[in-house]
C-alpha positions as CSV (number, residue, x, y, z in Angstrom):
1,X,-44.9,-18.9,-39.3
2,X,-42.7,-18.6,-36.1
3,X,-40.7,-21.4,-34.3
4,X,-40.1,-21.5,-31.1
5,X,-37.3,-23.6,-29.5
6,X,-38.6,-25.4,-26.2
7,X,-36.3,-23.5,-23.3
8,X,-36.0,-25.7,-20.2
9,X,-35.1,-24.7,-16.6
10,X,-31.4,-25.8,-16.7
11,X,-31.3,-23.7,-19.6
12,X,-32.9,-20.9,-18.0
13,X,-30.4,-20.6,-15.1
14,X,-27.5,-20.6,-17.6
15,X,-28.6,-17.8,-18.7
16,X,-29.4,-16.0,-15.6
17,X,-25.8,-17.0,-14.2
18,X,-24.1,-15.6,-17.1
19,X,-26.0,-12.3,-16.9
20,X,-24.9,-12.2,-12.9
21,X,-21.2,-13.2,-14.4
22,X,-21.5,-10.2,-16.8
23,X,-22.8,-7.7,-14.5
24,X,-20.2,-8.9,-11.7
25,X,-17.5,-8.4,-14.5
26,X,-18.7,-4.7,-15.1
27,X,-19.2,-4.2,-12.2
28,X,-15.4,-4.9,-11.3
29,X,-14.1,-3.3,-14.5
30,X,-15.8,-0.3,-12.9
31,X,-14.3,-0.5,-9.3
32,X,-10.9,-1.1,-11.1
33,X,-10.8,2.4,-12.9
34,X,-11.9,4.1,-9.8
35,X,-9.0,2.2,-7.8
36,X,-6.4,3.3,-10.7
37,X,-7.6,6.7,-11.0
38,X,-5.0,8.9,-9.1
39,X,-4.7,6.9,-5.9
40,X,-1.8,7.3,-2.9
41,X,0.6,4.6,-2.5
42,X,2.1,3.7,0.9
43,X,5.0,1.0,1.2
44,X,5.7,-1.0,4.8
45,X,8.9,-2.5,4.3
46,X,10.4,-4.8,7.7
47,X,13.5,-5.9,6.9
48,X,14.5,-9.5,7.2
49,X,11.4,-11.1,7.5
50,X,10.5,-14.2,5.9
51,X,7.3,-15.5,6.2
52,X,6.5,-15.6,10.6
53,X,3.3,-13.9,10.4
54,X,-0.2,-15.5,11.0
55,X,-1.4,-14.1,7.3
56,X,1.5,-16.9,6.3
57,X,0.8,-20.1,8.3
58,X,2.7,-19.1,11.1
59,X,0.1,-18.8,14.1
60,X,3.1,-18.0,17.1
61,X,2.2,-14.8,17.4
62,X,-0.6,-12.3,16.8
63,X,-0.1,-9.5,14.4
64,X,-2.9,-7.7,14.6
65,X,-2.4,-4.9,12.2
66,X,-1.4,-7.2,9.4
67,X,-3.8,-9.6,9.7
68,X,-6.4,-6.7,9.3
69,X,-4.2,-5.6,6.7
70,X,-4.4,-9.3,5.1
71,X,-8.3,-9.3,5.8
72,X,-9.0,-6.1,4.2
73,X,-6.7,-6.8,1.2
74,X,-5.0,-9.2,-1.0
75,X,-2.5,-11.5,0.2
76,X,0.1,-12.3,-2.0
77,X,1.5,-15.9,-1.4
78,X,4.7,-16.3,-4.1
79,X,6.8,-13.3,-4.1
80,X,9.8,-13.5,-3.9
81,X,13.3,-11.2,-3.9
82,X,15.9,-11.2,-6.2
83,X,18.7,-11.1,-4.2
84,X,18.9,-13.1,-0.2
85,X,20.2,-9.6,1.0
86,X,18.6,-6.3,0.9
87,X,21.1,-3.6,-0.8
88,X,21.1,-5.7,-4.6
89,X,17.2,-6.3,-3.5
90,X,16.5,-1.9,-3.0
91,X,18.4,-1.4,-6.1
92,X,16.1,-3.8,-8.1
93,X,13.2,-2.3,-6.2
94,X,14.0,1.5,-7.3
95,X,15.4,1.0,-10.7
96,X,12.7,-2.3,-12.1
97,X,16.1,-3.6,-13.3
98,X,18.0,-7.1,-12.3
99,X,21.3,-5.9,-10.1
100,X,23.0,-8.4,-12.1
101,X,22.1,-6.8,-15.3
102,X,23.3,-3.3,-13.5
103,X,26.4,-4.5,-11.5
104,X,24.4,-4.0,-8.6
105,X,25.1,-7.7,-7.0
106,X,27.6,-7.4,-5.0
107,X,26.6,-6.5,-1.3
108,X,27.5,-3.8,-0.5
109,X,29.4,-1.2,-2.5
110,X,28.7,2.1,-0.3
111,X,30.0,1.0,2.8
112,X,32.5,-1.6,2.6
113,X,33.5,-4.0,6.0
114,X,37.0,-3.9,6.7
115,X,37.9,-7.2,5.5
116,X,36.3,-6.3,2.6
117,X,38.5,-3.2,2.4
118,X,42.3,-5.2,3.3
119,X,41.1,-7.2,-0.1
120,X,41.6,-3.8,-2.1
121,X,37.9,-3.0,-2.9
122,X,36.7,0.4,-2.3
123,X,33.7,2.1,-1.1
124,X,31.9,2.8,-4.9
125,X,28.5,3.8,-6.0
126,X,27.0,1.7,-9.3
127,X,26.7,3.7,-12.6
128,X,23.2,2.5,-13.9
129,X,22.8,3.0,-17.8
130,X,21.3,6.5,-18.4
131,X,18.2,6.0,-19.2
132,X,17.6,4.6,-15.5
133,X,15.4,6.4,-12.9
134,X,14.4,5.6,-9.4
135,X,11.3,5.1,-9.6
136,X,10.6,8.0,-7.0
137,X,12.0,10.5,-9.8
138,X,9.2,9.5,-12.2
139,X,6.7,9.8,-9.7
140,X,7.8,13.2,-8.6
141,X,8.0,14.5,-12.2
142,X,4.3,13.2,-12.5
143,X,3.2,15.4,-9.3
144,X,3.7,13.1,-6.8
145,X,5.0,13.9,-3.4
146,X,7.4,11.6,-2.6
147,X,9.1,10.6,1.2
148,X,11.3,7.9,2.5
149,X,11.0,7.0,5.9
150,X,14.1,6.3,6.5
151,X,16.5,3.5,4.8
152,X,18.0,4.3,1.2
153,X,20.8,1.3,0.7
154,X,20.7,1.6,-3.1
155,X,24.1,0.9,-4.3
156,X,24.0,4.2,-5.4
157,X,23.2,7.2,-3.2
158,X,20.2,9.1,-3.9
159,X,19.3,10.7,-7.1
160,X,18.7,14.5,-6.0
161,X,15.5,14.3,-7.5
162,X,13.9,11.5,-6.0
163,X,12.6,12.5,-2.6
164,X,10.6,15.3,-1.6
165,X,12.3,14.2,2.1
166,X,14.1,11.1,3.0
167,X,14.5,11.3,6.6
168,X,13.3,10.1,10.0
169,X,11.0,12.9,9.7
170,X,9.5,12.2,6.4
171,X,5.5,11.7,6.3
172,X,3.0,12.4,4.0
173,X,2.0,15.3,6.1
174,X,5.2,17.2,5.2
175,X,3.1,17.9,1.7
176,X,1.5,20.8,0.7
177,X,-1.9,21.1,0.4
178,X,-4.0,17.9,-1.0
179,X,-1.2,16.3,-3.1
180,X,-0.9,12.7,-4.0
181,X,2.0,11.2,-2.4
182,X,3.8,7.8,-2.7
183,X,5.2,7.7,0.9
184,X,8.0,4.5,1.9
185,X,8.1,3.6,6.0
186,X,10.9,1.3,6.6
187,X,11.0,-1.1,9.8
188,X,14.6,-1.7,11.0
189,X,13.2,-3.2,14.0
190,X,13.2,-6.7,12.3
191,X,16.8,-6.6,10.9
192,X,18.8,-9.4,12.0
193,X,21.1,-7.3,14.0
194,X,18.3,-6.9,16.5
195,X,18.8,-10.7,17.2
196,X,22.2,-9.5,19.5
197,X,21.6,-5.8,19.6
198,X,17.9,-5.2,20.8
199,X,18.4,-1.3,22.2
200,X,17.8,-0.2,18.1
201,X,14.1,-1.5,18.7
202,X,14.0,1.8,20.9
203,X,13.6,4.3,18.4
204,X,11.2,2.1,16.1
205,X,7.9,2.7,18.3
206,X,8.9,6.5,19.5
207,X,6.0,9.1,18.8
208,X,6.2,9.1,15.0
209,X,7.6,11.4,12.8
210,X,9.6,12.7,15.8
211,X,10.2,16.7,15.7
212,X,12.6,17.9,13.8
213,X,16.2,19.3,15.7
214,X,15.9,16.2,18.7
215,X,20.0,15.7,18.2
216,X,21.8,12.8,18.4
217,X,18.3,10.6,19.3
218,X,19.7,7.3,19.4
219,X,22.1,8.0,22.2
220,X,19.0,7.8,25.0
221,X,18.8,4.5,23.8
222,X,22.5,2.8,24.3
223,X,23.1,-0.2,26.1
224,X,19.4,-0.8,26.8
225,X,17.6,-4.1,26.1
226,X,14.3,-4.7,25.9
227,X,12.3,-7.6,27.5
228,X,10.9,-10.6,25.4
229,X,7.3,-10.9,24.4
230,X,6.8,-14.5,23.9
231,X,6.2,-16.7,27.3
232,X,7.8,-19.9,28.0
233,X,3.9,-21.5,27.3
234,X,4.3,-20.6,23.7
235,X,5.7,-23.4,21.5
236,X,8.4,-22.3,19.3
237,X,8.7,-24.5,16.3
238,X,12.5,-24.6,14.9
239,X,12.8,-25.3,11.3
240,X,14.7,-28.6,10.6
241,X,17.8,-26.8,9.4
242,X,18.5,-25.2,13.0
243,X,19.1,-27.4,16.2
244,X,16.2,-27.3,18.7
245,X,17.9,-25.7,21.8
246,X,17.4,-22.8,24.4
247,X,20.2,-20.7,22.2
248,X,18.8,-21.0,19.1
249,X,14.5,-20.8,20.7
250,X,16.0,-17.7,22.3
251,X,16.9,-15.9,18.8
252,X,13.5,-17.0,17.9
253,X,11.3,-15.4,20.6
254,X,13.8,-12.5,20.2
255,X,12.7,-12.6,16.2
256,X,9.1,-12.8,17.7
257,X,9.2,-10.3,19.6
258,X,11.0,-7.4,17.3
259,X,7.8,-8.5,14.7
260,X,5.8,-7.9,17.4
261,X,6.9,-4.4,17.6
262,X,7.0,-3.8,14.0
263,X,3.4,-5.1,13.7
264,X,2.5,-2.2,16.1
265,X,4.4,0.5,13.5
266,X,2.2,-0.8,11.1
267,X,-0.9,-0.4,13.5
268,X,0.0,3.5,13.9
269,X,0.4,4.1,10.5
270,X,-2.9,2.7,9.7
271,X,-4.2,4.8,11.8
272,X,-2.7,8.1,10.4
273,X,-4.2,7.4,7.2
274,X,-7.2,7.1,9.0
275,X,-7.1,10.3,10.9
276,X,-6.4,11.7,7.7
277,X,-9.3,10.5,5.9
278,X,-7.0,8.8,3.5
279,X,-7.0,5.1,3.7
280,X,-10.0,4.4,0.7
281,X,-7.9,6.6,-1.3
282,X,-4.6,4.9,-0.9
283,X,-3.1,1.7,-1.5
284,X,-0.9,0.3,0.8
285,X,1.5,-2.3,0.5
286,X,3.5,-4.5,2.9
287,X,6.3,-6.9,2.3
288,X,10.2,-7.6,3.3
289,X,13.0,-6.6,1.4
290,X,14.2,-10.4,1.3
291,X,13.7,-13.8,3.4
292,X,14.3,-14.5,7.3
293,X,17.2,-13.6,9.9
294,X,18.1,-16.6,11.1
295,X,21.1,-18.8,9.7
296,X,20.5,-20.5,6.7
297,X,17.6,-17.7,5.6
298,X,19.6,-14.2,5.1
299,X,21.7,-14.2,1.9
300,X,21.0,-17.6,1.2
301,X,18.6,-18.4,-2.0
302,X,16.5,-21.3,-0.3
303,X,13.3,-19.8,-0.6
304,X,13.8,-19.0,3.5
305,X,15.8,-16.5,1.9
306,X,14.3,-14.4,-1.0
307,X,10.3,-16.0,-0.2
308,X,8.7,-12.9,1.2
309,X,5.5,-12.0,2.3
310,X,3.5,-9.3,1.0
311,X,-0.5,-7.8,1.1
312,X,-1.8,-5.0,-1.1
313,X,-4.6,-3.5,0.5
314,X,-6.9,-1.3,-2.0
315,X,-9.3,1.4,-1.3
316,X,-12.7,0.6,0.0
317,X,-11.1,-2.8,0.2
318,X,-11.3,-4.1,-3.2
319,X,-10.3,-7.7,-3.6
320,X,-10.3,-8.0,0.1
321,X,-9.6,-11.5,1.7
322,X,-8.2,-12.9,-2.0
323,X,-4.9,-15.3,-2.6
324,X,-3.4,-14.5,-5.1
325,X,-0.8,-17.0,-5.9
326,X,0.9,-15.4,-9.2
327,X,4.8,-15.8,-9.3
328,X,6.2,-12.2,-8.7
329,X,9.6,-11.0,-8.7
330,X,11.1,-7.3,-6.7
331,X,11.9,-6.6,-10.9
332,X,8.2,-6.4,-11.1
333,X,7.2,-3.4,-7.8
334,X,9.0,-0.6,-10.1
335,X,6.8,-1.0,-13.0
336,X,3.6,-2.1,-10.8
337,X,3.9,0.6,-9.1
338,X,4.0,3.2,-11.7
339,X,1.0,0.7,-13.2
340,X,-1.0,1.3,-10.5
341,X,-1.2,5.4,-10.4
342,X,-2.3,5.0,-14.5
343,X,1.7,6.1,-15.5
344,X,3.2,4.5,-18.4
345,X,6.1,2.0,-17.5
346,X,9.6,3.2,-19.0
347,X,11.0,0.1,-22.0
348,X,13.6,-0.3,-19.8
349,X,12.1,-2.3,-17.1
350,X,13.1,-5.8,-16.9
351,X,10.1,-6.5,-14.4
352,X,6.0,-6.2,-15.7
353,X,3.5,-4.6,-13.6
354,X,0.9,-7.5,-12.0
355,X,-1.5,-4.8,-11.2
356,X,-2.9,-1.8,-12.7
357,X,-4.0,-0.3,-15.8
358,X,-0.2,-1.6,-17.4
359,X,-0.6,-4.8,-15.9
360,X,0.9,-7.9,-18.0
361,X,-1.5,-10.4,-19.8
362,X,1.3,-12.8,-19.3
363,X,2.0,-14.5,-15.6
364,X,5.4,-14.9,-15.1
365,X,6.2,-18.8,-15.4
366,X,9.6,-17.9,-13.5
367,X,10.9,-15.9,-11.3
368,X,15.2,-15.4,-10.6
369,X,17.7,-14.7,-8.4
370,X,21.4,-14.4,-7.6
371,X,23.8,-14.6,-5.0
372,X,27.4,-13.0,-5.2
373,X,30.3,-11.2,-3.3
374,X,28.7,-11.1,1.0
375,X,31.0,-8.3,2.8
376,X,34.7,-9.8,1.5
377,X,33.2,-13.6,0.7
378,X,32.6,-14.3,-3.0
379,X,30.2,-17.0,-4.5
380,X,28.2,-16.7,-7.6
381,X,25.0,-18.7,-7.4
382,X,22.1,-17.7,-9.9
383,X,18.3,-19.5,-9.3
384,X,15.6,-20.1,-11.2
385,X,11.8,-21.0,-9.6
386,X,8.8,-21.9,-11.1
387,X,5.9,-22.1,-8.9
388,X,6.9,-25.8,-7.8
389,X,10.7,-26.5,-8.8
390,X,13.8,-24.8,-7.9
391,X,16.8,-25.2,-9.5
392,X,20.1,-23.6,-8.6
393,X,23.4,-23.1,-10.7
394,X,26.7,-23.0,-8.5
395,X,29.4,-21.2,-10.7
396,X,31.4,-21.6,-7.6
397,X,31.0,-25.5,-6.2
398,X,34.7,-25.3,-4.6
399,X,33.4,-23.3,-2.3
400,X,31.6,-24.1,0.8
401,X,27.6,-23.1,1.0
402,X,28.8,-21.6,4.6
403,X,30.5,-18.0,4.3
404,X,32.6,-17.2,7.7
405,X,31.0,-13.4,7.7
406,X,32.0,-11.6,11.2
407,X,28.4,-9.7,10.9
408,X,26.6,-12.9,10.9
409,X,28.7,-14.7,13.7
410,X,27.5,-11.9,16.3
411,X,24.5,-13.8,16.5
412,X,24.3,-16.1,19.6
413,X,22.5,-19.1,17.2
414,X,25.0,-18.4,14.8
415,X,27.5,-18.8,17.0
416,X,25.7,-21.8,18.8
417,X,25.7,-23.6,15.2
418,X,29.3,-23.0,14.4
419,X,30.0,-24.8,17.9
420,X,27.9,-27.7,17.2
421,X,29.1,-28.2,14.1
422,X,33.1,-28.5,15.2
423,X,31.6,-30.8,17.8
424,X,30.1,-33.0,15.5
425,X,26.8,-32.5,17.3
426,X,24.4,-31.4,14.2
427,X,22.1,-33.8,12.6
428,X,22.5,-34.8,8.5
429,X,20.2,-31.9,8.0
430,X,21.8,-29.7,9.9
431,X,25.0,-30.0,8.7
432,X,24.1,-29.7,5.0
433,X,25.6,-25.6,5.6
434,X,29.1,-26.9,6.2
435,X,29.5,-29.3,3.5
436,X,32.9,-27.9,1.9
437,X,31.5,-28.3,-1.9
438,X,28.3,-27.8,-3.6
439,X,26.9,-29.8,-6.5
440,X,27.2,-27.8,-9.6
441,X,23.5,-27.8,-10.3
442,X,20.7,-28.6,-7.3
443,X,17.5,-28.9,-8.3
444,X,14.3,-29.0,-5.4
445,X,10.5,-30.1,-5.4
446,X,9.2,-26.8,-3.4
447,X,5.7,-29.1,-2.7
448,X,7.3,-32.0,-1.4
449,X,10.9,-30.3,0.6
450,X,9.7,-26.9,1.0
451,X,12.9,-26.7,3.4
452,X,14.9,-27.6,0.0
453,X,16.8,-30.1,1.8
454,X,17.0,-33.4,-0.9
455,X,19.0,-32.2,-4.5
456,X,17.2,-33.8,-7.0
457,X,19.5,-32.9,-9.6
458,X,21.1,-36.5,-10.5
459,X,17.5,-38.3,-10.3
460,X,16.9,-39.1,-13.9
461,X,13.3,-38.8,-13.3
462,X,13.3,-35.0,-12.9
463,X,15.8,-35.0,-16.0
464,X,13.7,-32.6,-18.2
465,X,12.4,-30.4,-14.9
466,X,16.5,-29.8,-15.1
467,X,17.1,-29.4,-18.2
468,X,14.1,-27.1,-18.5
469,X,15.2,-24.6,-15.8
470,X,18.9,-25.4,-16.3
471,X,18.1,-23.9,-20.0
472,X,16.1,-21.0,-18.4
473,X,19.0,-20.1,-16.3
474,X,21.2,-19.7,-19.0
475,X,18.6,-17.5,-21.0
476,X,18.0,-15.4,-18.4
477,X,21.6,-14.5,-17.8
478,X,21.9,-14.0,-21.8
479,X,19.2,-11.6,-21.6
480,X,20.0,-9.0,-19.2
481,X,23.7,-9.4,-19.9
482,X,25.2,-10.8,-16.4
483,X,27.9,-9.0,-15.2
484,X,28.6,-11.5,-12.3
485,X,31.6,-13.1,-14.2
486,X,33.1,-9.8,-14.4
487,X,35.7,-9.4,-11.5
488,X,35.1,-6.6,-9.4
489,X,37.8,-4.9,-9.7
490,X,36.9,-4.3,-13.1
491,X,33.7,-3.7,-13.1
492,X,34.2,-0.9,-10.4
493,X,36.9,0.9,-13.3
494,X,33.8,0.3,-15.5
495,X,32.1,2.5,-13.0
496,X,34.8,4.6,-12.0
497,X,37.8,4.7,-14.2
498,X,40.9,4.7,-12.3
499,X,38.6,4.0,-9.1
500,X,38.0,7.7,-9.4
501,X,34.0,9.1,-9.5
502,X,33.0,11.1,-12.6
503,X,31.4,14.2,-12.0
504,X,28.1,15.2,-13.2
505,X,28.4,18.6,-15.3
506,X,27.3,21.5,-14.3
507,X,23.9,22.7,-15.4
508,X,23.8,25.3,-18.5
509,X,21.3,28.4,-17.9
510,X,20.1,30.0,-20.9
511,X,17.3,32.9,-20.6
512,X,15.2,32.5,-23.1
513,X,12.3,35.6,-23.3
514,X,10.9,35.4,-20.6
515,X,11.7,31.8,-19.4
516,X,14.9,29.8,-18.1
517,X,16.1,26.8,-20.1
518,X,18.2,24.2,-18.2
519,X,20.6,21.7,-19.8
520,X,23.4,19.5,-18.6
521,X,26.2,18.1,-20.8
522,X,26.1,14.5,-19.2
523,X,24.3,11.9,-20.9
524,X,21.1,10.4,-18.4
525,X,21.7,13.2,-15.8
526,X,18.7,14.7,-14.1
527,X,18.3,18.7,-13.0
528,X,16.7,19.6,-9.7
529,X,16.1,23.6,-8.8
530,X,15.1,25.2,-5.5
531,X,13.7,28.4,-4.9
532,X,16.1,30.9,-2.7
533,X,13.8,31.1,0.9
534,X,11.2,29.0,-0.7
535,X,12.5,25.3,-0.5
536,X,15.8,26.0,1.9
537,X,15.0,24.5,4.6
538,X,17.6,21.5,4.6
539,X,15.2,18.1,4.2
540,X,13.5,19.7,1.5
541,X,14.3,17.6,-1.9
542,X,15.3,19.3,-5.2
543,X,12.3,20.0,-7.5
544,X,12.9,18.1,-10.8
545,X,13.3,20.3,-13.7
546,X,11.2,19.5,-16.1
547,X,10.1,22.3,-18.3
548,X,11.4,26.0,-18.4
549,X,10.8,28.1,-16.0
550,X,9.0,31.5,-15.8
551,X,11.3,34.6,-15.0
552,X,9.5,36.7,-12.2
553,X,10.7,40.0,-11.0
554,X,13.1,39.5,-8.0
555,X,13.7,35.7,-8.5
556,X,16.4,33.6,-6.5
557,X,17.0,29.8,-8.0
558,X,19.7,27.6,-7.6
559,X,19.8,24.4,-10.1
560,X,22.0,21.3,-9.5
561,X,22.6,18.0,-12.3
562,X,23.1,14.7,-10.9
563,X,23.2,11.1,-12.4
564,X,23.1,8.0,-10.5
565,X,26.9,7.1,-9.6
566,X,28.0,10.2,-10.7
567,X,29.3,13.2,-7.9
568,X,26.4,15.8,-8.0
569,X,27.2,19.3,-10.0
570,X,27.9,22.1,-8.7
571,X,25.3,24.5,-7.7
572,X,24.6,27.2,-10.7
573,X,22.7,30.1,-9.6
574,X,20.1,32.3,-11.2
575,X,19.1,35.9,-9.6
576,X,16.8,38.3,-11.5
577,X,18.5,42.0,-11.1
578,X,16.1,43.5,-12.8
């Protein structure tokens, strides 16, 4: 005898929805290993931008390019920097690792201002642990070619292994043959120097790469300023922490404009991947290497400081026109990176990848960031953000939130608000910068002040909010070991003992057989070779030595060890005489 259990329509279409829902899920698992096969990666960074772009509320201007970019591809809507300045922001971005956690917070240890330099620091380069690696370096020793186009701003100069080419004239082009390549285009059009020196937008929009041997090309440019690109009829909306005056509009259509121009970079670039038949088999990626330009956003960890934008675009525009609202940190693009070209992520990696085949199963439920020495100012603010709440811890409350930096004061608002202020011409809101303390702990409801402009810390209704992220804080720093109570001084002897730089040894040549075996005596250092004629013009990188190398009759090769802080070795030479 059979049964048969009555089926009704509502049933029926349960049924047939979850068969669409599988299919669609296959379907996607499908498109997902095609996307993470082997693909290119291209990275737009502008510099200084916080979130004054259309694909972010902000409807002053038209970007064109990135809103295509946005509408073709994900838009990511809480990223956000670890640092409010962009060297200990780079250094997190090439190494996955917390500056903090490296002794890479301090902005900047390369070049040194001159105040910074009557105070007795010196210019230094951070020793990062030995198993660290920019992220370039793995790529490269995975067959990828690699270029930088144009800003480097590590806290450590270059490893000689991680860029095929880091130049003005770096492209993907420069690669041989049908290579993958992970290729980085920086826009200094949208620094905040171009807010009171506008002649370095020149050079930003000239025919791109320019040819190799043009000289001293930012001479032509001197003492030139370029016109603005936002009419009186446009509407500039100030945000409440800046007065609402012709000085301070001015900076703003200035701002504009430099995006403007950076929006038409990212046009041409689009456009060489598709003369090149290479956009559907690259990704590319835009964002900023921390918040806005203005005062109050640069340096500062208000979210108009570290909140960035950014928009992955996939091949064949997978995922396009998707929010994606995850909490992301810069600790996270190292190991996403690597994620999403199918290579394993290195245990050292404080960050986890949010795309790719080693993406997390965990969302981040925080995301963190620090403040320290700004040219010869020192502070020492650490924050903690969930998607809603942020809380700051002020190791420092003596001092005032406002830093007196020269660089900054160049600015005509800057200089507008510093006026205002002696005056006594600013609003309550606007004069929150000049308090001379800060709280010990400030805590902010993101949703409600997005401007974080009302500390909630000493409201006993957010009491376990701050004792939540308060805890966090203190966890965090445990963690990755937080060398931001260490005085600089000493951490630079750490670094260099005796303030002098340790040299990286020599590389050791053994022949093998046939073959040539490389080693170098210093722990974490990395060996690059070139071949004599081969690779000598100039830009060309070090090839990273990886395996030995075949003796062929005749053979010229020059190998050089390097680790990051460390001087580069000598060069060692090789020449077959047989």
């Amino acid at each position: 005898m059979r049964f048969f259990l009555p089926i009704n329509r509502h049933i029926m279409n349960i049924i047939k929805s979850s068969i669409f829902l599988l299919l669609g899920f296959l379907i996607s698992c499908s498109n997902e290993k095609k996307l993470i096969k082997r693909p290119n990666v291209v990275w737009l960074v502008a510099e200084d931008l916080g979130l004054y772009i259309p694909s972010f509320g902000d409807s002053t201007i038209s970007t064109p390019n990135l809103s295509r970019l946005a509408d073709e591809g994900v838009r990511y809507t809480n990223v956000y920097s670890v640092s409010g300045v962009c060297s200990p922001s780079r250094a997190s971005i090439v190494t996955g690792m917390y500056p903090t956690s490296i002794g890479a917070h301090h902005m900047r240890t390369l070049s040194q201002q001159p105040e910074a330099k009557k105070k007795g620091l010196i210019n230094y380069e951070v020793v990062t642990p030995p198993q660290v690696k920019m992220v370039s370096q793995i790529l490269r020793e995975k067959g990828y070619y690699c270029t930088n186009n144009k800003k480097e701003d590590y806290q450590f100069y270059k490893s000689i292994t991680a860029w095929d080419e880091s130049s003005i004239f770096a492209h993907w082009r420069n690669r041989a043959n049908d290579q993958n390549f992970f290729s980085i285009f920086n826009f200094g059009v949208t620094h905040e120097s171009n807010l009171w020196d506008p002649w370095y937008r020149h050079f930003d929009l000239e025919p791109f790469p320019p040819k190799r041997g043009i000289g001293k090309w930012w001479e032509q440019f001197a003492g030139i300023e370029k016109p603005l690109y936002i009419p009186d009829s446009i509407q500039i909306s100030v945000p409440p922490y800046l007065p609402t005056n012709d000085i301070v509009k001015r900076d703003m259509k200035r701002m504009y404009s430099n995006i403007i121009e950076m929006d038409k970079k990212v046009g041409l670039i689009l456009g060489q991947l598709e003369e090149d038949n290479l956009l559907e088999s690259t990704i590319v990626v835009f964002y900023t290497d921390h918040g806005g330009p203005l005062p109050r956003e640069k340096r500062l960890l208000y979210d108009s400081g570290i909140k960035v934008p950014m928009i992955i675009r996939f091949p064949n525009q997978f995922r396009s026109g998707e929010i994606d609202d995850r909490l992301i940190s810069f600790v996270d693009f190292a190991p996403t990176l690597l994620s999403m070209v199918n290579i394993s992520i290195p245990e050292y990696h404080q960050g986890q990848a949010f795309e790719g085949n080693y993406k997390s199963n965990k969302q981040r439920q925080y995301i963190y960031a620090a403040a320290d020495r700004f040219d010869e100012h020192y502070d020492m603010i650490r924050a903690v953000r969930d998607k809603r709440y942020k809380y700051l811890k002020n190791f420092k409350p003596e001092k005032p939130y406002y830093l007196p930096l020269k660089y900054r004061e160049k600015m005509d608002s800057m200089q507008e608000l510093i006026r205002m202020n002696q005056n006594g011409q600013l609003d309550n809101v606007q004069s929150q910068w000049f308090r001379d303390r800060k709280p010990v702990e400030e805590l902010f409801d993101t949703y409600s002040d997005p401007f974080e402009l009302f500390n909630l810390a000493d409201d006993p209704k957010y009491s376990n909010k701050l004792n939540e992220l308060r805890n966090r804080c203190a966890n965090w720093m445990s963690e990755i070991n937080d060398k931001g109570t260490i005085p600089e001084e000493e951490l630079i002897n750490t670094f260099w003992p005796n303030k002098m730089q340790p040299n990286t040894s020599s590389p050791i040549i053994d022949k093998v057989g046939d073959s040539l075996i490389v080693t170098c005596h210093t722990e974490g250092a990395n060996i690059g070779y070139k071949y004599y004629g081969k690779d000598m013009e100039p830009w060309k990188g070090w090839r990273p030595y990886l395996n030995p190398i075949r003796i062929e009759e005749g053979m010229h090769i020059e190998f050089r060890a390097h680790r990051l802080g460390y001087s580069v070795s000598e060069k060692v030479i090789y020449l077959d005489e047989s």
